[in-house]
Residue frames relative to the residue before (quaternion, step in Angstrom):
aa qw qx qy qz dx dy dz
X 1.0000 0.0000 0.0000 0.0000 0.00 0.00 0.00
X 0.4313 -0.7492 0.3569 0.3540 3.48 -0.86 0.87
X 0.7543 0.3959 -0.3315 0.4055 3.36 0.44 -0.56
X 0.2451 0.6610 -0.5826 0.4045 3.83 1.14 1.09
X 0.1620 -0.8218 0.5421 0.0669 3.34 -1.24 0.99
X 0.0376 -0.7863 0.6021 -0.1336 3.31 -0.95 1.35
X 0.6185 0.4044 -0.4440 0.5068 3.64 0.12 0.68
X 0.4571 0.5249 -0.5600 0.4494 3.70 -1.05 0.21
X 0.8002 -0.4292 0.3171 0.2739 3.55 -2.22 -0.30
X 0.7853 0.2902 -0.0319 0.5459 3.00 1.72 -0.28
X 0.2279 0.8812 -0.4058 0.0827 4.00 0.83 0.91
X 0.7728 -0.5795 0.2336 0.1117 2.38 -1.41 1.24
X 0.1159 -0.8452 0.4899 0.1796 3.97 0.20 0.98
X 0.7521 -0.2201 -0.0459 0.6195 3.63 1.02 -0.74
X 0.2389 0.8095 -0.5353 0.0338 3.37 -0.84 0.38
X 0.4598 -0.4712 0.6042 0.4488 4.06 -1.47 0.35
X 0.7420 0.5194 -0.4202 0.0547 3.85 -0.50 -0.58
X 0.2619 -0.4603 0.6683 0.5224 3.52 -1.03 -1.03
X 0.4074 -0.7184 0.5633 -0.0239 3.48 -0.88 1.74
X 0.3567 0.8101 -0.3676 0.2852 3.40 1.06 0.44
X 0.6809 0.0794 0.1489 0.7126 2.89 1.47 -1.66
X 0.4239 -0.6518 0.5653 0.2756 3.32 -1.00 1.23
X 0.6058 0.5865 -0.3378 0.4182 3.91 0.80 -0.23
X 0.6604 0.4099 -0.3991 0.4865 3.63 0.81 -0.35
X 0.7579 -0.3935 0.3254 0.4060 3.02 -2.23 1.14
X 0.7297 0.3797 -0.4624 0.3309 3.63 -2.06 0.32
X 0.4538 -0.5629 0.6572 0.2128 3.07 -1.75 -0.06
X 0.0471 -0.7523 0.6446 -0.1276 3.66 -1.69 0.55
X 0.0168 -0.7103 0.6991 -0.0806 3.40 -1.13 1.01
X 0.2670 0.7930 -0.4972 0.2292 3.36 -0.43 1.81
X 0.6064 -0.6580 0.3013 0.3293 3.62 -0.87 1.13
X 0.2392 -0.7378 0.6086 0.1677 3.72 -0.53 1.09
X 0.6950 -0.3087 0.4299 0.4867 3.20 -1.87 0.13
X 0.6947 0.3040 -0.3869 0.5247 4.01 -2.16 0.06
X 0.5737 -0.4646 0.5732 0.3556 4.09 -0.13 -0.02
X 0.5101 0.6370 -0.5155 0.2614 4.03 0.75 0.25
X 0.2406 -0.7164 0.5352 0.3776 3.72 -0.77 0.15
X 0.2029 -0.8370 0.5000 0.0911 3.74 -0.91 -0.04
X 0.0069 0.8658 -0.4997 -0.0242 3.74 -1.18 0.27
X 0.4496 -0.6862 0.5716 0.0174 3.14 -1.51 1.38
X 0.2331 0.7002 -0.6741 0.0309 3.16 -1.25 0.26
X 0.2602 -0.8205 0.4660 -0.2049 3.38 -0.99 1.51
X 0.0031 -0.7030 0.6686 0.2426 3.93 -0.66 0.59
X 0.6948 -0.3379 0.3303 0.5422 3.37 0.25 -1.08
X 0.6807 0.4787 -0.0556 0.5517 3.38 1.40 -0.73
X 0.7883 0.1158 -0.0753 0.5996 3.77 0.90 -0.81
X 0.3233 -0.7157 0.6091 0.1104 3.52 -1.51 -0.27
X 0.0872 0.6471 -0.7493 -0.1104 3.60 -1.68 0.07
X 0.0511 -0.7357 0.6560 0.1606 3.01 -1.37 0.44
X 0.2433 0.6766 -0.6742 -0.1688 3.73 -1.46 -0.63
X 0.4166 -0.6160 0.6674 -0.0403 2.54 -1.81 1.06
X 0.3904 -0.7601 0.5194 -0.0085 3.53 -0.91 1.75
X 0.4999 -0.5922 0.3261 0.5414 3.66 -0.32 1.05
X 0.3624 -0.6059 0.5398 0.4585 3.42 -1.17 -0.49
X 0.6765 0.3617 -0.5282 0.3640 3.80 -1.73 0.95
X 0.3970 0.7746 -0.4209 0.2553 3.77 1.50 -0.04
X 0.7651 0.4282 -0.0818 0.4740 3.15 1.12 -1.15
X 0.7741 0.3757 -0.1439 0.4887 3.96 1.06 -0.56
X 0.4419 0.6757 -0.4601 0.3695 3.46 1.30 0.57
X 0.6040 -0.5689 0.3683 0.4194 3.75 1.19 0.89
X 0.3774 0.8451 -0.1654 0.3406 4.28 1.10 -0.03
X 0.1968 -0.7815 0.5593 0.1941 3.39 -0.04 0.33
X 0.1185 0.8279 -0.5410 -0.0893 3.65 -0.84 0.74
X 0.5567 -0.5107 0.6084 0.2433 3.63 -1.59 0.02
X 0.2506 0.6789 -0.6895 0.0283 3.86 -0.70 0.64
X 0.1542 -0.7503 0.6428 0.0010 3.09 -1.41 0.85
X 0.0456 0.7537 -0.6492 -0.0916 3.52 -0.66 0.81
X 0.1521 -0.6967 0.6981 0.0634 4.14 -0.89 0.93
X 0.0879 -0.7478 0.6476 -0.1168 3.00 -1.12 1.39
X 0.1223 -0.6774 0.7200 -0.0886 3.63 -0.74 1.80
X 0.0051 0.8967 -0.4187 -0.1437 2.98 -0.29 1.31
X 0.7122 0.2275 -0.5018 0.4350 3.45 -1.10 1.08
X 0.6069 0.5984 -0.3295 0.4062 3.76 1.11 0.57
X 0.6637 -0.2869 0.3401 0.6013 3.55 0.69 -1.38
X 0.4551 -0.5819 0.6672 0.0957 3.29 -1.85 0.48
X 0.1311 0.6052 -0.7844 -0.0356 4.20 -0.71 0.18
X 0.0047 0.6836 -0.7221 -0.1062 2.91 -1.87 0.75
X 0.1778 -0.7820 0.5836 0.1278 3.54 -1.41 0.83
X 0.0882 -0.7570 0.6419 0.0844 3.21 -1.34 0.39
X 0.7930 -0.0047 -0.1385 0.5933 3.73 -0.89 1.33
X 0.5915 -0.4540 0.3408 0.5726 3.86 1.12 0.51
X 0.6843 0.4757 -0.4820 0.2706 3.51 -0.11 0.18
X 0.6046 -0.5426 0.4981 0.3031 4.05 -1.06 0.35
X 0.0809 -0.8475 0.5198 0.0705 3.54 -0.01 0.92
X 0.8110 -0.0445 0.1984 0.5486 3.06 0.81 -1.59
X 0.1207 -0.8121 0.5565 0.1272 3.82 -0.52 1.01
X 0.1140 -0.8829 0.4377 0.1260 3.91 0.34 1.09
X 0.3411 -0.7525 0.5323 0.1848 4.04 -0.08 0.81
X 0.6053 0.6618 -0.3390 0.2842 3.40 1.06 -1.32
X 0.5113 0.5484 -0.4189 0.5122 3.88 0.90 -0.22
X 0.3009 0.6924 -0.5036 0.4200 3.82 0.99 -0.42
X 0.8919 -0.3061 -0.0627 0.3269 3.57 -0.71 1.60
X 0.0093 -0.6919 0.6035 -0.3962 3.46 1.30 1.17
X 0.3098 -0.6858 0.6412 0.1503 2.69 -1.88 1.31
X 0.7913 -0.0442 0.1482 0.5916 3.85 -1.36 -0.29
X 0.2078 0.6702 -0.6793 -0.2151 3.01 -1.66 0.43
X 0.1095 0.7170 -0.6578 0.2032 3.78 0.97 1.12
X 0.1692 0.7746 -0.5979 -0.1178 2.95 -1.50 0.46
X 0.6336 -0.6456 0.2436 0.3497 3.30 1.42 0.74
X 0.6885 0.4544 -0.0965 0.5569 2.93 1.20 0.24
X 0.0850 0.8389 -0.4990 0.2002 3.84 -1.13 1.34
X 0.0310 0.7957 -0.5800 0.1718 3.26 -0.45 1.23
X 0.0918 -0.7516 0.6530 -0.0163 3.17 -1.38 1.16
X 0.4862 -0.6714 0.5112 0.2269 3.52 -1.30 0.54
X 0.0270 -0.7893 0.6084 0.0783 3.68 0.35 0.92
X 0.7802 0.4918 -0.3241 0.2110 3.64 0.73 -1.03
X 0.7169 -0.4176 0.3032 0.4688 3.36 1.33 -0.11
X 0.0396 0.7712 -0.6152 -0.1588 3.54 -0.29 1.01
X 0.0967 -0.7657 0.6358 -0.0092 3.49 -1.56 1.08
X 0.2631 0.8232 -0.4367 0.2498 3.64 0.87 -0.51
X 0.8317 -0.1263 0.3466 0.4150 3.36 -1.73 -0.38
X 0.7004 0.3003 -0.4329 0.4814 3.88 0.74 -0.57
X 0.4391 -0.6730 0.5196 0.2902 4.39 0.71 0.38
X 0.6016 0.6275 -0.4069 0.2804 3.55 0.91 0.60
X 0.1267 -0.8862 0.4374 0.0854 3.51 0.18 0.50
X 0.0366 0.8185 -0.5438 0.1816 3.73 -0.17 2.01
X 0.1029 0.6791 -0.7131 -0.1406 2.73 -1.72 -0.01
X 0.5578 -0.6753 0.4634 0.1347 3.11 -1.45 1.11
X 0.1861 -0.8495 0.4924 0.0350 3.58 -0.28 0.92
X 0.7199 0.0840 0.0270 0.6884 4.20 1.14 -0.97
X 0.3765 0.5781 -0.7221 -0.0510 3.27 -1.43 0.17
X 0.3739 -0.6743 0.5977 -0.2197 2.61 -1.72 0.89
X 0.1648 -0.8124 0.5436 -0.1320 3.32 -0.12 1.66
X 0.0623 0.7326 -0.6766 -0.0391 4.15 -0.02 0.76
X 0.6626 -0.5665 0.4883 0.0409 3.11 -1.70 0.34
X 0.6756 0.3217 -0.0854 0.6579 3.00 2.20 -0.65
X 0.4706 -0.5423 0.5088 0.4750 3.64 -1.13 0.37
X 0.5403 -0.6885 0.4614 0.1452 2.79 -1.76 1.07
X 0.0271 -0.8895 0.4408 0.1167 3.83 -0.11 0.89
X 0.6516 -0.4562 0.3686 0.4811 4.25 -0.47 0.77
X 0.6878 0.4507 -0.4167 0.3874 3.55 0.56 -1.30
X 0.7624 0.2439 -0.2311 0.5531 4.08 0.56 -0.65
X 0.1160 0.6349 -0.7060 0.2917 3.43 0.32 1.88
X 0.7377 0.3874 -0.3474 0.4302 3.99 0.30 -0.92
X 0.8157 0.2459 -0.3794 0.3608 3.70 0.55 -0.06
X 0.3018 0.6301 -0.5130 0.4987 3.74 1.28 1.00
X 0.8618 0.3157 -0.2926 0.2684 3.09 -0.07 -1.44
């Protein structure tokens, strides 16, 4: 979508939103300044964020992020298979469809000094649980 945003300190790797504002409707997983990766979720009215140490992402590495999204319940996010962060705050949020998805295939390098490319993603239908890490990846 054109009016998705990917350039600045922090772009956007995949996400439903306009990445402008961490406050608008959708969801987004995108590389922050320090090498850290990061994530948003948004009805129109509330927010979550987290924020990945910084150097996670720019140590030259291949990684695995997972964001699981129960919606009106909780959020789990993993990195390299591990539980980072289990986020309640999504806990009766309304909709965040917005018809709309965009993924960075070419590589995000910008202002966050991280240089990626996306190889798999993978949208399930079900929250994602640790026990069905070996037949995702």
């Amino acid at each position: 979508a054109e009016n998705f945003y990917t350039g600045g300190s922090d772009p956007a790797i995949v996400s439903n939103k306009n990445w402008n504002s961490g406050s608008y409707v959708g969801w987004v997983i995108a590389a922050g300044g320090n090498g850290r990766w990061q994530w948003n979720y948004a009805d129109g009215s509330a927010r979550c964020d987290y924020d990945g140490p910084g150097g996670q992402l720019n140590d030259g590495e291949w990684h695995h992020i997972v964001a699981s999204h129960e919606f009106g319940n909780r959020a789990q996010l993993f990195f390299d298979g591990m539980l980072v962060s289990s986020q309640t705050c999504i806990t009766g949020m309304g909709s965040i469809a917005t018809g709309e998805f965009c993924e960075d295939r070419g590589g995000v390098s910008s202002a966050s000094g991280i240089a990626s490319k996306l190889e798999r993603l993978r949208a399930l239908a079900l929250p994602y649980r640790l026990k069905h890490l070996s037949s995702i990846i």
